[in-house]
C-alpha positions, 0 to 999 in steps of 0.5 A, a space after each residue: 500500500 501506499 502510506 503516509 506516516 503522520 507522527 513523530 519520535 522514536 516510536 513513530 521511526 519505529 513504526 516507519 521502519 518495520 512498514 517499509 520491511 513489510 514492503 509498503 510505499 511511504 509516500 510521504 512522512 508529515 512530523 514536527 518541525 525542527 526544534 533547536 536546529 534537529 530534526 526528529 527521530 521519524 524525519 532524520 530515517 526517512 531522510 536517510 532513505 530519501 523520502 519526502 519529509 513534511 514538517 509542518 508547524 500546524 495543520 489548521 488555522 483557527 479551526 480550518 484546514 490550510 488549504 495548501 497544507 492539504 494540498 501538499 498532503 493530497 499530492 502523495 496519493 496516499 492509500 491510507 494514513 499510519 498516525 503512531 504517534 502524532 501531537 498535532 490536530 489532524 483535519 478531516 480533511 486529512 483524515 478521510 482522504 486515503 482509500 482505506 482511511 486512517 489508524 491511530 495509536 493510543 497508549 490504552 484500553 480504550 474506551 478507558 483513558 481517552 486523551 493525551 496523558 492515557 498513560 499517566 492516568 492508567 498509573 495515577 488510577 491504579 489500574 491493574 491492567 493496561 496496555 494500547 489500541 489501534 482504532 480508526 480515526 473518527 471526528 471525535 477525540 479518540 473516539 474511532 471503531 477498534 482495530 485491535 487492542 493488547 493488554 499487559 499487567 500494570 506492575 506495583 512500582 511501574 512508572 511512564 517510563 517502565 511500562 512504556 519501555 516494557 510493553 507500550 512500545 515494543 509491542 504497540 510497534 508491533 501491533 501497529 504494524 499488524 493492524 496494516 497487515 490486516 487492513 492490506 488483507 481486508 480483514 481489518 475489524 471495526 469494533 465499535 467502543 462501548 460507552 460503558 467504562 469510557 473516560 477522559 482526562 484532562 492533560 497532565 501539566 505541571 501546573 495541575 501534577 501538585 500533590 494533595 496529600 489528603 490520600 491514603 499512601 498508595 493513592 500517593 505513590 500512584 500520583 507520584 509515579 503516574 507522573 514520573 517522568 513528565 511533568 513531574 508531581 511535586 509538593 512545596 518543601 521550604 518555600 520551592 517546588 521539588 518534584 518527586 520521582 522514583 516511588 515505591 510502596 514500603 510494606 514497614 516504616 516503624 523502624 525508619 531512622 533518619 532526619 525529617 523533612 517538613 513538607 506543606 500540606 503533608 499529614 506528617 514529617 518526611 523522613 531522609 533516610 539512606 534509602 530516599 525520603 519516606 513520605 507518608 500517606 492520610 493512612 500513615 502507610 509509607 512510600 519511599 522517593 528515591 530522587 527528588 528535583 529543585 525548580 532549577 532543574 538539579 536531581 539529586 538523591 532523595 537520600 542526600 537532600 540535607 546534603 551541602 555543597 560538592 564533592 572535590 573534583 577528581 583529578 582525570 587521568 590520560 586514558 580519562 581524559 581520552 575517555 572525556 573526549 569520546 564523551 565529549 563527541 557524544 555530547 556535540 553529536 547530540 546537541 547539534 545546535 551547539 557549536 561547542 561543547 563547553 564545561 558548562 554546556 547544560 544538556 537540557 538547557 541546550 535543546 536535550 529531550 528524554 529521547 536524548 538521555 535514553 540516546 546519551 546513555 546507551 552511547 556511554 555504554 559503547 565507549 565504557 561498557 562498565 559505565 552503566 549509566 540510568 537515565 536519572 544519572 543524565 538528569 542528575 549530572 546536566 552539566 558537560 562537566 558535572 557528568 564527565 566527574 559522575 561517568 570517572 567516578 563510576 569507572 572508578 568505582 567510587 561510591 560503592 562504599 557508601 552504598 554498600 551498608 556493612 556490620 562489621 566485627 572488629 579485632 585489634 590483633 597482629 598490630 592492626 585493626 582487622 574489620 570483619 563482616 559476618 553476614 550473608 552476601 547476597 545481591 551487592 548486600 550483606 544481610 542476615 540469614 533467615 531467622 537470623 540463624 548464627 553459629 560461632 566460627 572458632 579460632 583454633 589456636 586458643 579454642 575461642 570464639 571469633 564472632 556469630 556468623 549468619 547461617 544460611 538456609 535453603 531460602 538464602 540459597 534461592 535468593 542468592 541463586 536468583 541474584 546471580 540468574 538476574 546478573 547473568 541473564 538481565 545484568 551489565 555482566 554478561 553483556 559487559 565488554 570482555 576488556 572491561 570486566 577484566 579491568 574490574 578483575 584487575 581492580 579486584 586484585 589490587 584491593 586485595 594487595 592493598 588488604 593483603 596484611 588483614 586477610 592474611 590476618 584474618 585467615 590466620 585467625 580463622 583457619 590457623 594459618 601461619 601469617 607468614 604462610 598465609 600473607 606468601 600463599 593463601 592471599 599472596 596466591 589468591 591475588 595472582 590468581 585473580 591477575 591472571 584471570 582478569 588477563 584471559 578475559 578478552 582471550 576467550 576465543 572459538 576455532 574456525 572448522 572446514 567441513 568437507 561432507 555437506 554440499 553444495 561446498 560452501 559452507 563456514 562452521 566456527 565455534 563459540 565459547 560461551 559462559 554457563 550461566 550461574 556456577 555454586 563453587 563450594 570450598 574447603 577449610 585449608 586454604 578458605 580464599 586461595 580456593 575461592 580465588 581458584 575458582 572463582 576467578 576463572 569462573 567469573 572471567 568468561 562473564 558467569 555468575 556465582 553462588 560460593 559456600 565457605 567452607 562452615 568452620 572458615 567463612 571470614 576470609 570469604 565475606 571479606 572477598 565479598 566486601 572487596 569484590 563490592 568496592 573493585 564495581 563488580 556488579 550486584 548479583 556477581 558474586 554471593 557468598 553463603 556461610 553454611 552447613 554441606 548437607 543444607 547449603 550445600 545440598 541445596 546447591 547441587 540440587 537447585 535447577 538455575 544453577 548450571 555448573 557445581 565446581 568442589 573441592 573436598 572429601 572424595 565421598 562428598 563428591 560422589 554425593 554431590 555428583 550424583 545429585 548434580 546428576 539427578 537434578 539438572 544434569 549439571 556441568 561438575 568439576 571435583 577436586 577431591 582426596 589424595 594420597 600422593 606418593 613421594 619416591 625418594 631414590 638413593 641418588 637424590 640430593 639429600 639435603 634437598 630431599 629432606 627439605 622438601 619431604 618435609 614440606 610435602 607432608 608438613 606445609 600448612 600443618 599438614 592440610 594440604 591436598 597434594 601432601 605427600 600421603 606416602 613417602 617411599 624411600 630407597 632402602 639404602 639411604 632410608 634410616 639416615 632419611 628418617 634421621 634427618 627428617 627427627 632432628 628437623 622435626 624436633 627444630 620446628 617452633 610450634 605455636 601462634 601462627 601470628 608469631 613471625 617465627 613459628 613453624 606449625 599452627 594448629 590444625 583447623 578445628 577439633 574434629 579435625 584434631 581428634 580424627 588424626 589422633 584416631 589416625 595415629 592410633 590405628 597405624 601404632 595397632 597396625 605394626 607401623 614404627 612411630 618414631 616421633 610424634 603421634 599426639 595432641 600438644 598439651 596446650 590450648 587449641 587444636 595443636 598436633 604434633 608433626 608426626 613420623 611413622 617407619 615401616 609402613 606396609 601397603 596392607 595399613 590403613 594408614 599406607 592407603 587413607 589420607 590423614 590430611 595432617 602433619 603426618 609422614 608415612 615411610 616405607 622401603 624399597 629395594 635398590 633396583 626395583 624401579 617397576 615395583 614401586 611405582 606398582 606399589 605408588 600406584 596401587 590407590 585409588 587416588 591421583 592428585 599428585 606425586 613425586 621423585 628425587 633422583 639425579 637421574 634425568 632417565 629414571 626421572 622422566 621414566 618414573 613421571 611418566 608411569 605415575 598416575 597422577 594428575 602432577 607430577 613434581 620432579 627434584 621439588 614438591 608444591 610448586 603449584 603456579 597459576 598458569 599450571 593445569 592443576 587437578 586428579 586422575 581417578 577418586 580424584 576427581 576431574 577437571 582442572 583449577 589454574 591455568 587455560 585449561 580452567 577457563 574450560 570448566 566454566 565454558 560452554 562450546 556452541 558450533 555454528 554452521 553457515 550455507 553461502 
C-alpha cells in the first residue's frame, strides 16, 4: 500500500521502519518541525532513505484546514494514513482522504483513558491492567471503531517510563504494524467502543501534577509515579517546588531512622533516610522517593537532600581524559545546535529531550561498557562537566562504599585493626540469614570464639541463586565488554594487595594459618590468581572448522565459547580464599555468575572477598557468598535447577554425593577436586639435603592440610634410616605455636574434629605394626595443636599406607635398590591421583618414573610448586577437571558450533 506516516519520535521511526520491511510505499512522512536546529527521530530515517519529509508547524488555522497544507498532503496519493504517534490536530480533511482511511495509536484500553496523558492516568488510577489500541480515526477525540487492542499487567512500582519501555512500545510497534497487515488483507475489524467504562482526562501539566496529600499512601505513590517522568508531581518543601520521582510502596516504616523533612500540606514529617525520603500517606502507610528535583532543574538523591555543597573534583587521568573526549563527541553529536561543547554546556538547557538521555546513555555504554549509566544519572549530572566527574567516578568505582551498608566485627590483633563482616552476601548486600540463624566460627589456636556468623538456609540459597540468574541473564555482566570486566578483575586484585596484611590476618585467625604462610600463599596466591584471570578475559576465543561432507561446498562452521550461566563453587577449610580465588576467578572471567559456600568452620576470609569484590564495581548479583552447613547449603546447591555448573573441592565421598545429585537434578556441568594420597619416591641418588627439605614440606606445609601432601613417602632402602634421621632432628627444630608469631613453624590444625580424627589416625597405624618414631599426639596446650608426626615401616596392607590423614603426618616405607617397576606398582596401587613425586639425579629414571605415575602432577627434584598458569587437578577418586591455568577457563565454558550455507 501506499502510506503516509503522520507522527513523530522514536516510536513513530519505529513504526516507519518495520512498514517499509513489510514492503509498503511511504509516500510521504508529515512530523514536527525542527526544534533547536534537529530534526526528529521519524524525519532524520526517512531522510536517510530519501523520502519526502513534511514538517509542518500546524495543520489548521483557527479551526480550518490550510488549504495548501492539504494540498501538499493530497499530492502523495496516499492509500491510507499510519498516525503512531502524532501531537498535532489532524483535519478531516486529512483524515478521510486515503482509500482505506486512517489508524491511530493510543497508549490504552480504550474506551478507558481517552486523551493525551492515557498513560499517566492508567498509573495515577491504579489500574491493574493496561496496555494500547489501534482504532480508526473518527471526528471525535479518540473516539474511532477498534482495530485491535493488547493488554499487559500494570506492575506495583511501574512508572511512564517502565511500562512504556516494557510493553507500550515494543509491542504497540508491533501491533501497529499488524493492524496494516490486516487492513492490506481486508480483514481489518471495526469494533465499535462501548460507552460503558469510557473516560477522559484532562492533560497532565505541571501546573495541575501538585500533590494533595489528603490520600491514603498508595493513592500517593500512584500520583507520584503516574507522573514520573513528565511533568513531574511535586509538593512545596521550604518555600520551592521539588518534584518527586522514583516511588515505591514500603510494606514497614516503624523502624525508619533518619532526619525529617517538613513538607506543606503533608499529614506528617518526611523522613531522609539512606534509602530516599519516606513520605507518608492520610493512612500513615509509607512510600519511599528515591530522587527528588529543585525548580532549577538539579536531581539529586532523595537520600542526600540535607546534603551541602560538592564533592572535590577528581583529578582525570590520560586514558580519562581520552575517555572525556569520546564523551565529549557524544555530547556535540547530540546537541547539534551547539557549536561547542563547553564545561558548562547544560544538556537540557541546550535543546536535550528524554529521547536524548535514553540516546546519551546507551552511547556511554559503547565507549565504557562498565559505565552503566540510568537515565536519572543524565538528569542528575546536566552539566558537560558535572557528568564527565559522575561517568570517572563510576569507572572508578567510587561510591560503592557508601552504598554498600556493612556490620562489621572488629579485632585489634597482629598490630592492626582487622574489620570483619559476618553476614550473608547476597545481591551487592550483606544481610542476615533467615531467622537470623548464627553459629560461632572458632579460632583454633586458643579454642575461642571469633564472632556469630549468619547461617544460611535453603531460602538464602534461592535468593542468592536468583541474584546471580538476574546478573547473568538481565545484568551489565554478561553483556559487559570482555576488556572491561577484566579491568574490574584487575581492580579486584589490587584491593586485595592493598588488604593483603588483614586477610592474611584474618585467615590466620580463622583457619590457623601461619601469617607468614598465609600473607606468601593463601592471599599472596589468591591475588595472582585473580591477575591472571582478569588477563584471559578478552582471550576467550572459538576455532574456525572446514567441513568437507555437506554440499553444495560452501559452507563456514566456527565455534563459540560461551559462559554457563550461574556456577555454586563450594570450598574447603585449608586454604578458605586461595580456593575461592581458584575458582572463582576463572569462573567469573568468561562473564558467569556465582553462588560460593565457605567452607562452615572458615567463612571470614570469604565475606571479606565479598566486601572487596563490592568496592573493585563488580556488579550486584556477581558474586554471593553463603556461610553454611554441606548437607543444607550445600545440598541445596547441587540440587537447585538455575544453577548450571557445581565446581568442589573436598572429601572424595562428598563428591560422589554431590555428583550424583548434580546428576539427578539438572544434569549439571561438575568439576571435583577431591582426596589424595600422593606418593613421594625418594631414590638413593637424590640430593639429600634437598630431599629432606622438601619431604618435609610435602607432608608438613600448612600443618599438614594440604591436598597434594605427600600421603606416602617411599624411600630407597639404602639411604632410608639416615632419611628418617634427618627428617627427627628437623622435626624436633620446628617452633610450634601462634601462627601470628613471625617465627613459628606449625599452627594448629583447623578445628577439633579435625584434631581428634588424626589422633584416631595415629592410633590405628601404632595397632597396625607401623614404627612411630616421633610424634603421634595432641600438644598439651590450648587449641587444636598436633604434633608433626613420623611413622617407619609402613606396609601397603595399613590403613594408614592407603587413607589420607590430611595432617602433619609422614608415612615411610622401603624399597629395594633396583626395583624401579615395583614401586611405582606399589605408588600406584590407590585409588587416588592428585599428585606425586621423585628425587633422583637421574634425568632417565626421572622422566621414566613421571611418566608411569598416575597422577594428575607430577613434581620432579621439588614438591608444591603449584603456579597459576599450571593445569592443576586428579586422575581417578580424584576427581576431574582442572583449577589454574587455560585449561580452567574450560570448566566454566560452554562450546556452541555454528554452521553457515553461502
Amino acid at each position: 500500500m501506499k502510506i503516509a506516516v503522520i507522527g513523530q519520535s522514536l516510536f513513530g521511526q519505529e513504526v516507519y521502519k518495520e512498514l517499509r520491511r513489510d514492503g509498503h510505499t511511504i509516500v510521504g512522512i508529515f512530523t514536527i518541525p525542527d526544534k533547536d536546529g534537529k530534526a526528529d527521530p521519524l524525519a532524520t530515517e526517512a531522510e536517510k532513505d530519501g523520502v519526502t519529509v513534511f514538517k509542518f508547524p500546524r495543520w489548521r488555522l483557527k479551526g480550518q484546514a490550510i488549504p495548501e497544507v492539504v494540498a501538499q498532503y493530497k499530492a502523495t496519493a496516499a492509500e491510507l494514513n499510519v498516525m503512531p504517534f502524532c501531537s498535532q490536530f489532524i483535519p478531516m480533511e486529512v483524515i478521510d482522504y486515503p482509500k482505506h482511511g486512517s489508524i491511530i495509536y493510543h497508549p490504552s484500553l480504550l474506551p478507558r483513558h481517552r486523551g493525551a496523558s492515557a498513560i499517566n492516568w492508567t498509573l495515577i488510577h491504579g489500574d491493574k491492567k493496561g496496555g494500547f489500541t489501534v482504532f480508526w480515526a473518527d471526528d471525535g477525540l479518540d473516539t474511532g471503531p477498534i482495530l485491535l487492542q493488547r493488554e499487559c499487567d500494570v506492575e506495583e512500582n511501574d512508572t511512564v517510563n517502565t511500562i512504556y519501555k516494557r510493553f507500550l512500545f515494543p509491542e504497540g510497534v508491533k501491533g501497529t504494524v499488524e493492524a496494516v497487515r490486516l487492513i492490506a488483507k481486508s480483514k481489518a475489524p471495526r469494533i465499535p467502543q462501548p460507552p460503558e467504562g469510557a473516560t477522559y482526562e484532562c492533560i497532565q501539566k505541571k501546573d495541575n501534577a501538585k500533590i494533595n496529600w489528603n490520600l491514603p499512601a498508595e493513592a500517593l505513590h500512584n500520583w507520584i509515579r503516574g507522573n514520573d517522568k513528565v511533568p513531574g508531581a511535586w509538593a512545596e518543601i521550604g518555600g520551592q517546588k521539588v518534584t518527586f520521582y522514583s516511588s515505591t510502596l514500603v510494606n514497614n516504616a516503624t523502624n525508619a531512622n533518619g532526619k525529617l523533612l517538613e513538607i506543606l500540606g503533608a499529614s506528617r514529617p518526611g523522613i531522609v533516610t539512606k534509602e530516599g525520603l519516606m513520605l507518608f500517606g492520610n493512612d500513615s502507610k509509607a512510600l519511599l522517593v528515591q530522587n527528588v528535583q529543585f525548580e532549577d532543574g538539579k536531581m539529586i538523591p532523595a537520600s542526600q537532600y540535607f546534603c551541602t555543597g560538592s564533592s572535590a573534583a577528581v583529578e582525570l587521568t590520560e586514558e580519562e581524559k581520552n575517555f572525556a573526549e569520546q564523551i565529549k563527541s557524544v555530547w556535540q553529536s547530540i546537541l547539534t545546535n551547539v557549536s561547542q561543547i563547553e564545561d558548562s554546556t547544560d544538556f537540557f538547557k541546550s535543546g536535550a529531550a528524554s529521547m536524548d538521555v535514553v540516546r546519551l546513555v546507551e552511547e556511554v555504554k559503547l565507549c565504557a561498557s562498565t559505565c552503566q549509566l540510568q537515565n536519572e544519572d543524565v538528569y542528575m549530572n546536566t552539566t558537560f562537566q558535572d557528568f564527565v566527574q559522575m561517568c570517572v567516578r563510576k569507572l572508578r568505582g567510587e561510591g560503592n562504599e557508601e552504598e554498600l551498608t556493612i556490620e562489621y566485627v572488629e579485632k585489634n590483633i597482629n598490630n592492626m585493626t582487622v574489620k570483619m563482616p559476618y553476614q550473608l552476601f547476597i545481591n551487592g548486600e550483606f544481610v542476615d540469614a533467615e531467622g537470623a540463624n548464627v553459629y560461632k566460627t572458632i579460632n583454633p589456636t586458643d579454642g575461642t570464639a571469633i564472632c556469630d556468623v549468619s547461617l544460611a538456609q535453603n531460602s538464602d540459597v534461592d535468593k542468592a541463586v536468583t541474584a546471580a540468574k538476574d546478573a547473568f541473564e538481565e545484568g551489565e555482566w554478561g553483556k559487559m565488554n570482555p576488556r572491561d570486566r577484566g579491568r574490574l578483575l584487575y581492580k579486584l586484585a589490587d584491593l586485595m594487595e592493598q588488604h593483603q596484611e588483614e586477610l592474611a590476618t584474618i585467615e590466620s585467625i580463622d583457619s590457623g594459618a601461619v601469617y607468614t604462610l598465609a600473607l606468601k600463599t593463601h592471599v599472596g596466591m589468591s591475588i595472582q590468581t585473580f591477575r591472571y584471570f582478569a588477563g584471559w578475559c578478552d582471550k576467550i576465543q572459538g576455532s574456525t572448522i572446514p567441513i568437507n561432507q555437506a554440499r553444495p561446498n560452501r559452507n563456514l562452521t566456527f565455534t563459540k565459547k560461551e559462559p554457563i550461566g550461574v556456577c555454586a563453587i563450594v570450598i574447603p577449610w585449608n586454604y578458605p580464599l586461595m580456593m575461592l580465588a581458584w575458582k572463582t576467578a576463572a569462573c567469573l572471567a568468561p562473564g558467569n555468575t556465582v553462588v560460593l559456600k565457605p567452607a562452615q568452620v572458615t567463612p571470614l576470609t570469604a565475606l571479606k572477598f565479598a566486601e572487596l569484590a563490592a568496592k573493585a564495581g563488580l556488579p550486584k548479583g556477581v558474586i554471593n557468598i553463603l556461610p553454611g552447613s554441606g548437607t543444607l547449603v550445600g545440598q541445596r546447591l547441587s540440587d537447585h535447577p538455575d544453577v548450571r555448573k557445581l565446581g568442589f573441592t573436598g572429601s572424595t565421598k562428598i563428591g560422589k554425593h554431590i555428583m550424583k545429585s548434580c546428576a539427578i537434578s539438572n544434569v549439571k556441568k561438575v568439576s571435583l577436586e577431591l582426596g589424595g594420597k600422593s606418593p613421594l619416591i625418594i631414590f638413593s641418588d637424590c640430593d639429600m639435603g634437598k630431599a629432606v627439605r622438601m619431604g618435609m614440606s610435602s607432608v608438613f606445609f600448612n600443618k599438614g592440610e594440604n591436598c597434594i601432601a605427600a600421603g606416602r613417602l617411599f624411600v630407597e632402602e639404602s639411604i632410608h634410616d639416615q632419611f628418617v634421621t634427618k627428617v627427627v632432628e628437623e622435626i624436633k627444630k620446628m617452633k610450634i605455636g601462634d601462627p601470628l608469631d613471625r617465627s613459628t613453624d606449625h599452627g594448629p590444625q583447623n578445628h577439633k574434629a579435625h584434631l581428634d580424627k588424626l589422633v584416631k589416625y595415629c592410633e590405628a597405624g601404632v595397632s597396625e605394626g607401623a614404627i612411630l618414631v616421633y610424634g603421634g599426639k595432641q600438644i598439651e596446650r590450648p587449641g587444636f595443636f598436633f604434633e608433626p608426626t613420623v611413622f617407619c615401616d609402613v606396609q601397603d596392607h595399613m590403613h594408614i599406607a592407603q587413607e589420607e590423614s590430611f595432617g602433619p603426618i609422614m608415612i615411610i616405607s622401603k624399597f629395594r635398590t633396583g626395583e624401579v617397576d615395583d614401586v611405582l606398582r606399589r605408588a600406584n596401587r590407590t585409588e587416588y591421583g592428585l599428585a606425586s613425586g621423585v628425587f633422583t639425579q637421574d634425568i632417565n629414571k626421572a622422566l621414566y618414573v613421571s611418566e608411569k605415575l598416575n597422577a594428575g602432577t607430577v613434581f620432579v627434584n621439588t614438591y608444591n610448586k603449584t603456579d597459576v598458569a599450571a593445569p592443576f587437578g586428579g586422575f581417578k577418586q580424584s576427581g576431574f577437571g582442572k583449577d589454574l591455568g587455560q585449561e580452567a577457563l574450560n570448566e566454566y565454558l560452554k562450546t556452541k558450533a555454528v554452521t553457515i550455507e553461502y
